[in-house]
CHARMM-style PDB file with segment names, atoms N, HN, CA, C and O in Angstrom:
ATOM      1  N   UNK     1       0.847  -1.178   0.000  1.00  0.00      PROA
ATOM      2  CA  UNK     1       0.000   0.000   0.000  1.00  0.00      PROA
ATOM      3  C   UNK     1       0.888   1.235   0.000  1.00  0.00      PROA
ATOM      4  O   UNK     1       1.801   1.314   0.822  1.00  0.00      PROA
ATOM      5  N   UNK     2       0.661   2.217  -0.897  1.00  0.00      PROA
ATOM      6  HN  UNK     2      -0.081   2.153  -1.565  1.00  0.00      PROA
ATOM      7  CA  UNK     2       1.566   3.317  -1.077  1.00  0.00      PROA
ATOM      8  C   UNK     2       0.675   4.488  -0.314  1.00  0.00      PROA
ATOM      9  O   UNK     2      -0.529   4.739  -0.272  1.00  0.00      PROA
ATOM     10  N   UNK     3       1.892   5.094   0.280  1.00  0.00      PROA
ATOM     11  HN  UNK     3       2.870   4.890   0.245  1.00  0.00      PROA
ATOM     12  CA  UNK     3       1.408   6.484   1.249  1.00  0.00      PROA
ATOM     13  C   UNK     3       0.541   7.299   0.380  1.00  0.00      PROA
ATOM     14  O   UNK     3       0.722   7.150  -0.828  1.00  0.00      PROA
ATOM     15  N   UNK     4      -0.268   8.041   0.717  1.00  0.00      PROA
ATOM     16  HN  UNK     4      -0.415   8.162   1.699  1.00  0.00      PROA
ATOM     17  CA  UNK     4      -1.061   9.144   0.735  1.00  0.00      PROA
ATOM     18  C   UNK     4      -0.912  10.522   1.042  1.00  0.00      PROA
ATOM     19  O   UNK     4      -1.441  10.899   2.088  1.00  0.00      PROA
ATOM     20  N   UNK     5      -0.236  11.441   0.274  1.00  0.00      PROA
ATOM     21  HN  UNK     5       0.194  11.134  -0.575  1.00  0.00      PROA
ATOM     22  CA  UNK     5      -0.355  12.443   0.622  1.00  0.00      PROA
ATOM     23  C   UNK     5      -1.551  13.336   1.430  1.00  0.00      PROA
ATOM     24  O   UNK     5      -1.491  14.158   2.345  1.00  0.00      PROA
ATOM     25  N   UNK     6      -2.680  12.761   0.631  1.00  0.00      PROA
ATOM     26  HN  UNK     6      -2.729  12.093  -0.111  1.00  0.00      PROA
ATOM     27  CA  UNK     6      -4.316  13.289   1.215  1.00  0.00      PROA
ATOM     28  C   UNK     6      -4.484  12.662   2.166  1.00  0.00      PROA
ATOM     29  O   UNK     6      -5.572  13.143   2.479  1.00  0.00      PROA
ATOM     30  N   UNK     7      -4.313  12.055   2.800  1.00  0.00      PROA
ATOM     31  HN  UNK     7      -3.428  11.664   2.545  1.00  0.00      PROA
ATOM     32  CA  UNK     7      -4.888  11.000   3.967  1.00  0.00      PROA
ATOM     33  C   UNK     7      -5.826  12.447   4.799  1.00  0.00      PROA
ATOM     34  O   UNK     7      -7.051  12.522   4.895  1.00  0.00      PROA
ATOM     35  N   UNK     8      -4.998  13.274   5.215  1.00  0.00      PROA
ATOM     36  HN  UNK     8      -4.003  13.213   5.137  1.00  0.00      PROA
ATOM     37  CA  UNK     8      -5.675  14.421   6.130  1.00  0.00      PROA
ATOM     38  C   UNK     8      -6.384  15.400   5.554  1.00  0.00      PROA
ATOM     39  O   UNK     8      -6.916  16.313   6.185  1.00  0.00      PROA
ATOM     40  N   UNK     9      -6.421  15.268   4.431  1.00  0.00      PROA
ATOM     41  HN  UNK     9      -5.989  14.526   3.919  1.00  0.00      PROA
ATOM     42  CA  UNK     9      -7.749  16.005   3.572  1.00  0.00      PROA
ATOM     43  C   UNK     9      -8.809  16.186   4.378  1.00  0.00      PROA
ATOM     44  O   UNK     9      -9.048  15.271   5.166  1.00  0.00      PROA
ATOM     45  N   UNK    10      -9.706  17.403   4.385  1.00  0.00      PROA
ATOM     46  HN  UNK    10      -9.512  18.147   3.745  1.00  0.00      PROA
ATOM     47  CA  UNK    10     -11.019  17.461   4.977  1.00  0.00      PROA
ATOM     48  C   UNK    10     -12.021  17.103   4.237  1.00  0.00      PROA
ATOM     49  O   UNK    10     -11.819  17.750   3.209  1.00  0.00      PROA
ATOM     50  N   UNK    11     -13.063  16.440   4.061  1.00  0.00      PROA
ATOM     51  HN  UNK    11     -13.227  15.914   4.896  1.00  0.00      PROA
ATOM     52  CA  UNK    11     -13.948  16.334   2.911  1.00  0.00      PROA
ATOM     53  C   UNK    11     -14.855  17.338   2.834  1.00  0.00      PROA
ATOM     54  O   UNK    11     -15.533  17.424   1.810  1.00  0.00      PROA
ATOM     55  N   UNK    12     -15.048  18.369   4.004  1.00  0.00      PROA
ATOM     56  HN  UNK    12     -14.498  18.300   4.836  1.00  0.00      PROA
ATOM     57  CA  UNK    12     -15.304  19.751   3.936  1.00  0.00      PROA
ATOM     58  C   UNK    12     -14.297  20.596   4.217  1.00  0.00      PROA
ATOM     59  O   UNK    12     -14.032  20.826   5.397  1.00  0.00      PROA
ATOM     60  N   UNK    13     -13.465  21.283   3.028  1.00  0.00      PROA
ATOM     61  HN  UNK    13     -13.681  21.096   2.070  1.00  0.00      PROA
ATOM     62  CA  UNK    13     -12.215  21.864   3.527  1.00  0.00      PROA
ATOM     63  C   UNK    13     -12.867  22.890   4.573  1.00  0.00      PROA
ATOM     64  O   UNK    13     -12.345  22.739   5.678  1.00  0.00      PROA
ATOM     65  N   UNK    14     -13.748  23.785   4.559  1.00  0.00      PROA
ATOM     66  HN  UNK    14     -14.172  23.908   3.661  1.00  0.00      PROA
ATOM     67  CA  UNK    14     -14.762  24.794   5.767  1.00  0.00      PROA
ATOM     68  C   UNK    14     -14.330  24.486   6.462  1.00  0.00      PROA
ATOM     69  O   UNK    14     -13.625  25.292   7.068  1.00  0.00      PROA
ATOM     70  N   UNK    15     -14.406  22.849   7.017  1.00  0.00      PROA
ATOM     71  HN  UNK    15     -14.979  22.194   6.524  1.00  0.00      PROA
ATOM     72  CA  UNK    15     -14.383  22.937   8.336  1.00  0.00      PROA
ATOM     73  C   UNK    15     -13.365  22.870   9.260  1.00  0.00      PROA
ATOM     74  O   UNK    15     -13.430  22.705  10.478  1.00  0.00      PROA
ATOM     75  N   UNK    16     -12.238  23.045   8.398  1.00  0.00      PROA
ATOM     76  HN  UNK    16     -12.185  23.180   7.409  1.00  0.00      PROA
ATOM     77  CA  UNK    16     -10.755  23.369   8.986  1.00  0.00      PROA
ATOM     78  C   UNK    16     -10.897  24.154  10.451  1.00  0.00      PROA
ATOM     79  O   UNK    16     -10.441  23.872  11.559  1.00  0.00      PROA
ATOM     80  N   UNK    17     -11.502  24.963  10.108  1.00  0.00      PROA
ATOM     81  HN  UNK    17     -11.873  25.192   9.208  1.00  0.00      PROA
ATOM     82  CA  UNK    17     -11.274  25.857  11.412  1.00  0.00      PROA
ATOM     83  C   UNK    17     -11.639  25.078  12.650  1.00  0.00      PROA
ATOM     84  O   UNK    17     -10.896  24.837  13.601  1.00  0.00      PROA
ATOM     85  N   UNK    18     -13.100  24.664  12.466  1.00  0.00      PROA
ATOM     86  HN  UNK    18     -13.703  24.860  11.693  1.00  0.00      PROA
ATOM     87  CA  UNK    18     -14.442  23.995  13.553  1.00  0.00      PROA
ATOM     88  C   UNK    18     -13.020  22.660  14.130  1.00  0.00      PROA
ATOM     89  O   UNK    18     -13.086  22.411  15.333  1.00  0.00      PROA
ATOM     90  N   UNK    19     -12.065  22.026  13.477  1.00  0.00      PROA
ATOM     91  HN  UNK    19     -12.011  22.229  12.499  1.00  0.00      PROA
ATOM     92  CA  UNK    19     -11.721  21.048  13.790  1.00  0.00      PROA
ATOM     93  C   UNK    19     -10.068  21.266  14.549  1.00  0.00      PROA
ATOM     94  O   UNK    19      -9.697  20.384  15.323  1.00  0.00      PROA
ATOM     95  N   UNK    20      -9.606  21.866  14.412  1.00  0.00      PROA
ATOM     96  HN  UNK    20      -9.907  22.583  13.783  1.00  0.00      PROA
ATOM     97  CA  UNK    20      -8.822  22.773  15.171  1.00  0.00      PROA
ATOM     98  C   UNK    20      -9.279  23.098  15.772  1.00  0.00      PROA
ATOM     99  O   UNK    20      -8.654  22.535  16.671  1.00  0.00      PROA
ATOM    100  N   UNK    21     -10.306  23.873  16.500  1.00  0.00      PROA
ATOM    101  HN  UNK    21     -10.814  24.330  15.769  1.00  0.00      PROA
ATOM    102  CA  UNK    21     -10.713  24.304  17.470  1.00  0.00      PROA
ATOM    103  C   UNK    21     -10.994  22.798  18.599  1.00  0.00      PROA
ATOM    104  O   UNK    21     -10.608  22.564  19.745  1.00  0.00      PROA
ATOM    105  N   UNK    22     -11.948  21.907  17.493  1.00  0.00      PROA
ATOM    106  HN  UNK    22     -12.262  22.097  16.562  1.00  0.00      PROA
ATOM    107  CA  UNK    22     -12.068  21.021  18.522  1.00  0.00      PROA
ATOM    108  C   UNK    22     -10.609  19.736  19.004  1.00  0.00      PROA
ATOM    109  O   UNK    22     -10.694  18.878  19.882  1.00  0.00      PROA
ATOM    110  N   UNK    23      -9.257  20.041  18.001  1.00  0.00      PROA
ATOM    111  HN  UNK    23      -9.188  20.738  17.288  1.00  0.00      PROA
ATOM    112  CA  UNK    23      -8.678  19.295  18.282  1.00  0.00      PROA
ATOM    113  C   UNK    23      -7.591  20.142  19.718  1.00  0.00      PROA
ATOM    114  O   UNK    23      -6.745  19.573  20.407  1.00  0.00      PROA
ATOM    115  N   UNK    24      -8.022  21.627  19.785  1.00  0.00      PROA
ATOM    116  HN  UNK    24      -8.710  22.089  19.226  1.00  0.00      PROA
ATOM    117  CA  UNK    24      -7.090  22.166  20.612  1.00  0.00      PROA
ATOM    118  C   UNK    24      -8.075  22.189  21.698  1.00  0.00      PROA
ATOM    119  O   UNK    24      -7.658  22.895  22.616  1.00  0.00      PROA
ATOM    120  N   UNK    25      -9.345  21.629  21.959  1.00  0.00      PROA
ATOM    121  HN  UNK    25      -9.684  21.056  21.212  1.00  0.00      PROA
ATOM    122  CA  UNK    25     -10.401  21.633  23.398  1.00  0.00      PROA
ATOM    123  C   UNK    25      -9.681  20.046  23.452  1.00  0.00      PROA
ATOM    124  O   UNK    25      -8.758  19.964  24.262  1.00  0.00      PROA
ATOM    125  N   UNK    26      -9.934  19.060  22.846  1.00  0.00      PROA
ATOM    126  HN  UNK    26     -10.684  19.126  22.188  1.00  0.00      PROA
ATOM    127  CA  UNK    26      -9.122  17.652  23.046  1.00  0.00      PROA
ATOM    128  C   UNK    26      -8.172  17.285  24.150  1.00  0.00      PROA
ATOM    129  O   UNK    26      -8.159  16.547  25.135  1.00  0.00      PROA
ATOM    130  N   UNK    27      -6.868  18.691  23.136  1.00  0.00      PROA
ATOM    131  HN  UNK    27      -6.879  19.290  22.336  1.00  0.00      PROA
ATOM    132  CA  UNK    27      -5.739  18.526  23.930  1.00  0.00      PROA
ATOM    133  C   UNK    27      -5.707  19.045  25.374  1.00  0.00      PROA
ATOM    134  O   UNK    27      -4.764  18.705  26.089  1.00  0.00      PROA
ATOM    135  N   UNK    28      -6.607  19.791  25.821  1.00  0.00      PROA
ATOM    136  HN  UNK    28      -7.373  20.067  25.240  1.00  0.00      PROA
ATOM    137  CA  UNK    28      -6.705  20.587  26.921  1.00  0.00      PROA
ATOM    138  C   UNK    28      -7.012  19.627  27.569  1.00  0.00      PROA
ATOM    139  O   UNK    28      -6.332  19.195  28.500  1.00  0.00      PROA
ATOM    140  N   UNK    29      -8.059  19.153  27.189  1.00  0.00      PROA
ATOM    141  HN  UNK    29      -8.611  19.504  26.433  1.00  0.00      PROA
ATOM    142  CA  UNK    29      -8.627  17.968  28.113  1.00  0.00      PROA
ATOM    143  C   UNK    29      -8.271  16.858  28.792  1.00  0.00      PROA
ATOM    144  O   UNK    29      -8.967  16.369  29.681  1.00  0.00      PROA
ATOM    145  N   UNK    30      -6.673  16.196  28.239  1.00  0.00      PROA
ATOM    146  HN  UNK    30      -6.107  16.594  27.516  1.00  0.00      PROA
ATOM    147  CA  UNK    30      -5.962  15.884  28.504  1.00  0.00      PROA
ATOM    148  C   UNK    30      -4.420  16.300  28.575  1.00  0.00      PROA
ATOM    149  O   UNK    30      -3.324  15.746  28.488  1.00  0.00      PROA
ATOM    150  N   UNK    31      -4.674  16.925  28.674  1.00  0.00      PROA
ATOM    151  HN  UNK    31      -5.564  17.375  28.744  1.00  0.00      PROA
ATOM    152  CA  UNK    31      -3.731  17.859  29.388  1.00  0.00      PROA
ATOM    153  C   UNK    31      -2.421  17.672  28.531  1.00  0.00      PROA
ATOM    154  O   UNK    31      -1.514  16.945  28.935  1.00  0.00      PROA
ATOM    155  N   UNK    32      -2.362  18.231  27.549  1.00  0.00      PROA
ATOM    156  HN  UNK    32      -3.099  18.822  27.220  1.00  0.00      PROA
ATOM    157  CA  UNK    32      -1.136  18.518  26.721  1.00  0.00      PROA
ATOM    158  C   UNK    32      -1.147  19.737  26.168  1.00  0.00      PROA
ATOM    159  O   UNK    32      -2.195  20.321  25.892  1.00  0.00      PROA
ATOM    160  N   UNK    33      -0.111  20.161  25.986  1.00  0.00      PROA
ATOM    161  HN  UNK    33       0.741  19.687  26.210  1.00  0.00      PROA
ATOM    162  CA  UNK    33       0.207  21.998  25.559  1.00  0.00      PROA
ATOM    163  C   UNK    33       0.069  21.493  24.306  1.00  0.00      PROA
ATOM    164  O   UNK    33       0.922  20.727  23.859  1.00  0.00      PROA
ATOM    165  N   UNK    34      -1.107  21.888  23.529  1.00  0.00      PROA
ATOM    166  HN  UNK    34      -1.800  22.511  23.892  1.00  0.00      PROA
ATOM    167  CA  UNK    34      -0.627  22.150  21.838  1.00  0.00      PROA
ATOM    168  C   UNK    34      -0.907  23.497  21.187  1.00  0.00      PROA
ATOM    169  O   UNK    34      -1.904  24.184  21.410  1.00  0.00      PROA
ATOM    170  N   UNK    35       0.020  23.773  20.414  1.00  0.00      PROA
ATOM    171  HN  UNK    35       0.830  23.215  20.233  1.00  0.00      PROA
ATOM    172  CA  UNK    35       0.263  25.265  20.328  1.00  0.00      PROA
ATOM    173  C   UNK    35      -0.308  25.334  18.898  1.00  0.00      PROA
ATOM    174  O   UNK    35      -0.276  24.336  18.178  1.00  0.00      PROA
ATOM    175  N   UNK    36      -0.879  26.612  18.443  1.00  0.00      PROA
ATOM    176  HN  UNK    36      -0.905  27.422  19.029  1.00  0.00      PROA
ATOM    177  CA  UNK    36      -1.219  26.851  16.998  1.00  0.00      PROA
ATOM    178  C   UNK    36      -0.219  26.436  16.062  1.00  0.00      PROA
ATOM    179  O   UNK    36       0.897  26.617  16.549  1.00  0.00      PROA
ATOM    180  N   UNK    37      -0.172  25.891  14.767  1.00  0.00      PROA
ATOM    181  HN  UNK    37      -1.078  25.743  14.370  1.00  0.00      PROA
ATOM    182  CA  UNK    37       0.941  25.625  13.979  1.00  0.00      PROA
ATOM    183  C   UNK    37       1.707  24.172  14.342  1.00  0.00      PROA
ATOM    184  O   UNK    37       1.170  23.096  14.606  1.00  0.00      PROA
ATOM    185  N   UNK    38       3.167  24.502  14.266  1.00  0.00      PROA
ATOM    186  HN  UNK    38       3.603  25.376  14.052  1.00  0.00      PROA
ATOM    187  CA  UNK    38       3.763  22.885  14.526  1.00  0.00      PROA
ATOM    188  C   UNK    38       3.974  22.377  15.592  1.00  0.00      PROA
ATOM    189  O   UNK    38       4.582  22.818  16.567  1.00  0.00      PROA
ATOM    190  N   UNK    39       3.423  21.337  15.412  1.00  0.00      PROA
ATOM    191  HN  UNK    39       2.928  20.979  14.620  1.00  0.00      PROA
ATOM    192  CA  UNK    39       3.382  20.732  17.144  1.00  0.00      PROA
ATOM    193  C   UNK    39       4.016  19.205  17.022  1.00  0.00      PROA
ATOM    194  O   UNK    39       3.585  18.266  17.691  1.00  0.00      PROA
ATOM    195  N   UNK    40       5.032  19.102  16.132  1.00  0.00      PROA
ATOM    196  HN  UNK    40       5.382  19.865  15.588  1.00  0.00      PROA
ATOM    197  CA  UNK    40       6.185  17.944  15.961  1.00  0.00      PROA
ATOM    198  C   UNK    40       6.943  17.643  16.795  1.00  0.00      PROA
ATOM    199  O   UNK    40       7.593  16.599  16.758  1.00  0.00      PROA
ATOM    200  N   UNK    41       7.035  18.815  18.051  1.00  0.00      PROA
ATOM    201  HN  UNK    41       6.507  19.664  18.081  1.00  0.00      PROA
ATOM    202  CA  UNK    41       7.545  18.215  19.381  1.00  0.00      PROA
ATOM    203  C   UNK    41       7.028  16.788  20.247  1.00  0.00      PROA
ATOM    204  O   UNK    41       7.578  15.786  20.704  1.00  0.00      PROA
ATOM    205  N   UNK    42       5.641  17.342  20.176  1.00  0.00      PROA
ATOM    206  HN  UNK    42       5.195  18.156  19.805  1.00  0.00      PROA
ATOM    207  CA  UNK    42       4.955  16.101  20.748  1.00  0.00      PROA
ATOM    208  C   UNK    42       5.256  14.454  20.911  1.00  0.00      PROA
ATOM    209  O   UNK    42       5.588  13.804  19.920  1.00  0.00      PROA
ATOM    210  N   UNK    43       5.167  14.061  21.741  1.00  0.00      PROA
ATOM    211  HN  UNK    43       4.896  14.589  22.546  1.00  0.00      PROA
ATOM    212  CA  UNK    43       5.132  12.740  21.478  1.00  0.00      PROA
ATOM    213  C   UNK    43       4.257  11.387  20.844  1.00  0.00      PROA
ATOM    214  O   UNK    43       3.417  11.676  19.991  1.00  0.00      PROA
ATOM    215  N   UNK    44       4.331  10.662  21.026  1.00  0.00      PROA
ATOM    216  HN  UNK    44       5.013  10.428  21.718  1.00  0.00      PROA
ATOM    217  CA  UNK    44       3.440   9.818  19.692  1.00  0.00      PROA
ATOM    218  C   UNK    44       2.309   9.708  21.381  1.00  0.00      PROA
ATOM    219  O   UNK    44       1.097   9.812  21.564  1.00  0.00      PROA
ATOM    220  N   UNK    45       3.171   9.522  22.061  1.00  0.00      PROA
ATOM    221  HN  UNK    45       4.156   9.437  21.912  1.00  0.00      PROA
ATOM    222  CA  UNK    45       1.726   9.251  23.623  1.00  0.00      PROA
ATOM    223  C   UNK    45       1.090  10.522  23.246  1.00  0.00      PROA
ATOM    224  O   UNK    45      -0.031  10.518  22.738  1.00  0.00      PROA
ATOM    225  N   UNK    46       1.666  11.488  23.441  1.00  0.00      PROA
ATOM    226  HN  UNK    46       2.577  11.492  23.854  1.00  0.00      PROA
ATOM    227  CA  UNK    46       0.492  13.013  23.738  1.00  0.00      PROA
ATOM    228  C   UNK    46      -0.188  12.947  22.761  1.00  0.00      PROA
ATOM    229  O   UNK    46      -1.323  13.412  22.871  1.00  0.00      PROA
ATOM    230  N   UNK    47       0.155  12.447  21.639  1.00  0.00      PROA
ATOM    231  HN  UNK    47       1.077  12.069  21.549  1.00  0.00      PROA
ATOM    232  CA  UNK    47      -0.608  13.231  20.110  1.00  0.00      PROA
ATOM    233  C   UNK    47      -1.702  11.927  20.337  1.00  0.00      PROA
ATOM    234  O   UNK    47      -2.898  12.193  20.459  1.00  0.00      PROA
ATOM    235  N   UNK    48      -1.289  10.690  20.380  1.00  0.00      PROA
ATOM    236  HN  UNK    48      -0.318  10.475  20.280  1.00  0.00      PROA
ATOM    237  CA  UNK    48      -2.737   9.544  20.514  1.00  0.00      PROA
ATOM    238  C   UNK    48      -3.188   9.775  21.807  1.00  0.00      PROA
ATOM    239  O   UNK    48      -3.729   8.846  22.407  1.00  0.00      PROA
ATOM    240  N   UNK    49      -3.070  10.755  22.285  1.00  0.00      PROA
ATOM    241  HN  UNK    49      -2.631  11.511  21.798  1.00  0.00      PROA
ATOM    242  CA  UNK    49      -3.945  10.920  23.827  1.00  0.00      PROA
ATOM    243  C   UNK    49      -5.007  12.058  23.373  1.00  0.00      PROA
ATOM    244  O   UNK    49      -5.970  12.298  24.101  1.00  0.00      PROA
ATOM    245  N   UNK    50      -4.825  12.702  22.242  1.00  0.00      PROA
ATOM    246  HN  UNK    50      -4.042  12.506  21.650  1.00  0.00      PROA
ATOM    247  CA  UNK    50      -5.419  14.152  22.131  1.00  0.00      PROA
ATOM    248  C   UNK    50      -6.275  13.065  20.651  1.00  0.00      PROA
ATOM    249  O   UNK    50      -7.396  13.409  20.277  1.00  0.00      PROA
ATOM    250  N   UNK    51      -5.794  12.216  20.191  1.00  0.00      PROA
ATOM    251  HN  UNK    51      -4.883  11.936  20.494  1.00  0.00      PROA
ATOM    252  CA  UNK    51      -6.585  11.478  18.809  1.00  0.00      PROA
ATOM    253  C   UNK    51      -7.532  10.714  19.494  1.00  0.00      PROA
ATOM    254  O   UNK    51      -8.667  10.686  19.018  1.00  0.00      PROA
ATOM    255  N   UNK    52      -7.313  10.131  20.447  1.00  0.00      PROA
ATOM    256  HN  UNK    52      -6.391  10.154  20.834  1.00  0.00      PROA
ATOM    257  CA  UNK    52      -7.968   9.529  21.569  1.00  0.00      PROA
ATOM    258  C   UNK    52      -9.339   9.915  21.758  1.00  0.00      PROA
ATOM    259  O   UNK    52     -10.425   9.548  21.308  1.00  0.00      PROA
ATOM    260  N   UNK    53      -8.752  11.154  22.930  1.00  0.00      PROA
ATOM    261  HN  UNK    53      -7.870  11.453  23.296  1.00  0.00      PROA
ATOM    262  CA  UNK    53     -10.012  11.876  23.225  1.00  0.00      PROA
ATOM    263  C   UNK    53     -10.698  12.364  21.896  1.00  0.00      PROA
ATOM    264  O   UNK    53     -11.887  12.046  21.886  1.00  0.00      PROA
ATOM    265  N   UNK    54     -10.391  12.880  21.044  1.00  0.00      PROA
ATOM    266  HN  UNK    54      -9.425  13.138  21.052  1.00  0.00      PROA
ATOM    267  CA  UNK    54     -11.065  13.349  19.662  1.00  0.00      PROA
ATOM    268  C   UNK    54     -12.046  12.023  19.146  1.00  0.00      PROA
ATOM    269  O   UNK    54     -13.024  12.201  18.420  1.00  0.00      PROA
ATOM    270  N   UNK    55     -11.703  10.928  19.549  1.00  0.00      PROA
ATOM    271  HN  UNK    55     -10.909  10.783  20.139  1.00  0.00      PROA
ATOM    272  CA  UNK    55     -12.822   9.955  18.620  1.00  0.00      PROA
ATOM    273  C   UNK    55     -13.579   9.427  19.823  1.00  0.00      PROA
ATOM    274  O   UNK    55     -14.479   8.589  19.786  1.00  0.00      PROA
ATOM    275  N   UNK    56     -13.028  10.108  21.030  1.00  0.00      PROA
ATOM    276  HN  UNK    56     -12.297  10.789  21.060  1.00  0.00      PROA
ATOM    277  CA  UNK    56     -14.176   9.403  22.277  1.00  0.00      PROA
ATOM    278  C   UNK    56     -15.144  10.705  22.335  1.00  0.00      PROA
ATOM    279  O   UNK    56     -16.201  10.471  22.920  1.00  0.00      PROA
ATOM    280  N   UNK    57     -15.004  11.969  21.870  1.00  0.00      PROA
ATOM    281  HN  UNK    57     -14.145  12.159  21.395  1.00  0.00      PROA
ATOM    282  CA  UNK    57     -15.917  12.755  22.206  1.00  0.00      PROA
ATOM    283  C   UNK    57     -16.929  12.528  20.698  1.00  0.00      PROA
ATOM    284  O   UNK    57     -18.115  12.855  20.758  1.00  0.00      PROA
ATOM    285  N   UNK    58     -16.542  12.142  19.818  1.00  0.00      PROA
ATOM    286  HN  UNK    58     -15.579  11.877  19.770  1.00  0.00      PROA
ATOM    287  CA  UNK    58     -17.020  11.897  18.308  1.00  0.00      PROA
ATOM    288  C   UNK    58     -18.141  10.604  18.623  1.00  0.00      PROA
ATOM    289  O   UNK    58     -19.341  10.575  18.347  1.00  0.00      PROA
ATOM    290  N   UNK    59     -17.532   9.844  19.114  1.00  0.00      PROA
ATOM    291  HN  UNK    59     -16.558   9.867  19.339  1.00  0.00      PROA
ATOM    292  CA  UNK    59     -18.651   8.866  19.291  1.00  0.00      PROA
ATOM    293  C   UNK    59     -19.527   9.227  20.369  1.00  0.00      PROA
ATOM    294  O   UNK    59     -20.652   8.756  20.201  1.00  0.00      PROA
ATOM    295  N   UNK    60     -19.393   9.913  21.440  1.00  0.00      PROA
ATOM    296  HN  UNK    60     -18.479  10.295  21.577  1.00  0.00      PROA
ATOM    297  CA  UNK    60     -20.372   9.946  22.324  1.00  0.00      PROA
ATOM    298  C   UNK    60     -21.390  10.751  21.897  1.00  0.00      PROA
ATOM    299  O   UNK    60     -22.506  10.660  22.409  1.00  0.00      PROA
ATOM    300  N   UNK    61     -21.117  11.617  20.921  1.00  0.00      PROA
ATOM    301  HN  UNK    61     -20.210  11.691  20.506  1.00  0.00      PROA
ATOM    302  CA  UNK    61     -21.704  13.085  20.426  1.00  0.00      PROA
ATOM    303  C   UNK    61     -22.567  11.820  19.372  1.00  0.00      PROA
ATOM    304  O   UNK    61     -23.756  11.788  19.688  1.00  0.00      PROA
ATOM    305  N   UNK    62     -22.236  10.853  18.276  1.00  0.00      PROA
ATOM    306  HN  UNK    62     -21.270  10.880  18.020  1.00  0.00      PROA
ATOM    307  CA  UNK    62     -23.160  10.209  17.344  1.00  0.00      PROA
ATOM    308  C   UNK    62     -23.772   9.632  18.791  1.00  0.00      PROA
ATOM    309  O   UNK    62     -24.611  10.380  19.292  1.00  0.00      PROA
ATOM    310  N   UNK    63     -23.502   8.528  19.459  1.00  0.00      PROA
ATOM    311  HN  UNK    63     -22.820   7.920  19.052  1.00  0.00      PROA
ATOM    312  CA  UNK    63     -24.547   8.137  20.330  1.00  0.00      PROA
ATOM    313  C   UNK    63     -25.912   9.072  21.174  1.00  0.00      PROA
ATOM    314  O   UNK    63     -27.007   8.544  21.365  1.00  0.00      PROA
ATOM    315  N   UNK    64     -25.618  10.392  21.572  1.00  0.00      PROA
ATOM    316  HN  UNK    64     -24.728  10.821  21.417  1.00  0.00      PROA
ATOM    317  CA  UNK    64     -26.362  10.959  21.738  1.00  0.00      PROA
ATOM    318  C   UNK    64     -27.197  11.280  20.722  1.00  0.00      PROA
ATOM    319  O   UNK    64     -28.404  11.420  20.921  1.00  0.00      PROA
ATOM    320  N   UNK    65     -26.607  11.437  19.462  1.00  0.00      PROA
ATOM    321  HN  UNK    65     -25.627  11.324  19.301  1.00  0.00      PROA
ATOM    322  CA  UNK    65     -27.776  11.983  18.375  1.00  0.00      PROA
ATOM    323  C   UNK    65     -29.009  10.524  18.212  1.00  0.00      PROA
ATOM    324  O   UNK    65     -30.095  10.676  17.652  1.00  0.00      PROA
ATOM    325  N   UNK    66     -28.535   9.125  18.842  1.00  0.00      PROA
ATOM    326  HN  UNK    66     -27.653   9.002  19.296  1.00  0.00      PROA
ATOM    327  CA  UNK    66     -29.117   8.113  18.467  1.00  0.00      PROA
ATOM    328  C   UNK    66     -30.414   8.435  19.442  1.00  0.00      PROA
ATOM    329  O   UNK    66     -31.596   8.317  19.117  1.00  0.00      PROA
ATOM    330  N   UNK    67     -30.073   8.721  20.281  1.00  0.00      PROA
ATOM    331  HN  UNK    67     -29.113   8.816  20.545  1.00  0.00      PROA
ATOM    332  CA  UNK    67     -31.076   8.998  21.492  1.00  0.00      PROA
ATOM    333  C   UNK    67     -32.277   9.692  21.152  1.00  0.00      PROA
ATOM    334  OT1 UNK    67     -33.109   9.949  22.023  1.00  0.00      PROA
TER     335      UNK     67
END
């Protein structure tokens, strides 16, 4: 399987902003400094701790809409 440049494509580019916002409430939430721009310091723990929380608040948010 050959890499992907697009992999991180938005399929609504719009919503660039809305998702940054919610990936920098994420990181707060677990408590990692992520700063606007490059954040290649990080570690592979902090960054899957902030991807983490991002698909645990994603699913709880579809489960509520099931409700």
């Amino acid at each position: 399987m050959s890499s992907n440049s697009n992999n991180n494509r938005l399929v609504v580019p719009q919503a660039r902003d809305a998702m940054d916002q919610f990936k920098m409430e994420s990181a707060r939430e677990v408590g990692v400094n992520l700063k606007q721009g490059y954040n290649g310091d990080l570690t592979a723990k902090e960054a899957g701790s902030i991807g983490g929380q991002m698909v645990k608040k994603m699913i709880e948010s579809y489960e509520n809409g099931l409700k």
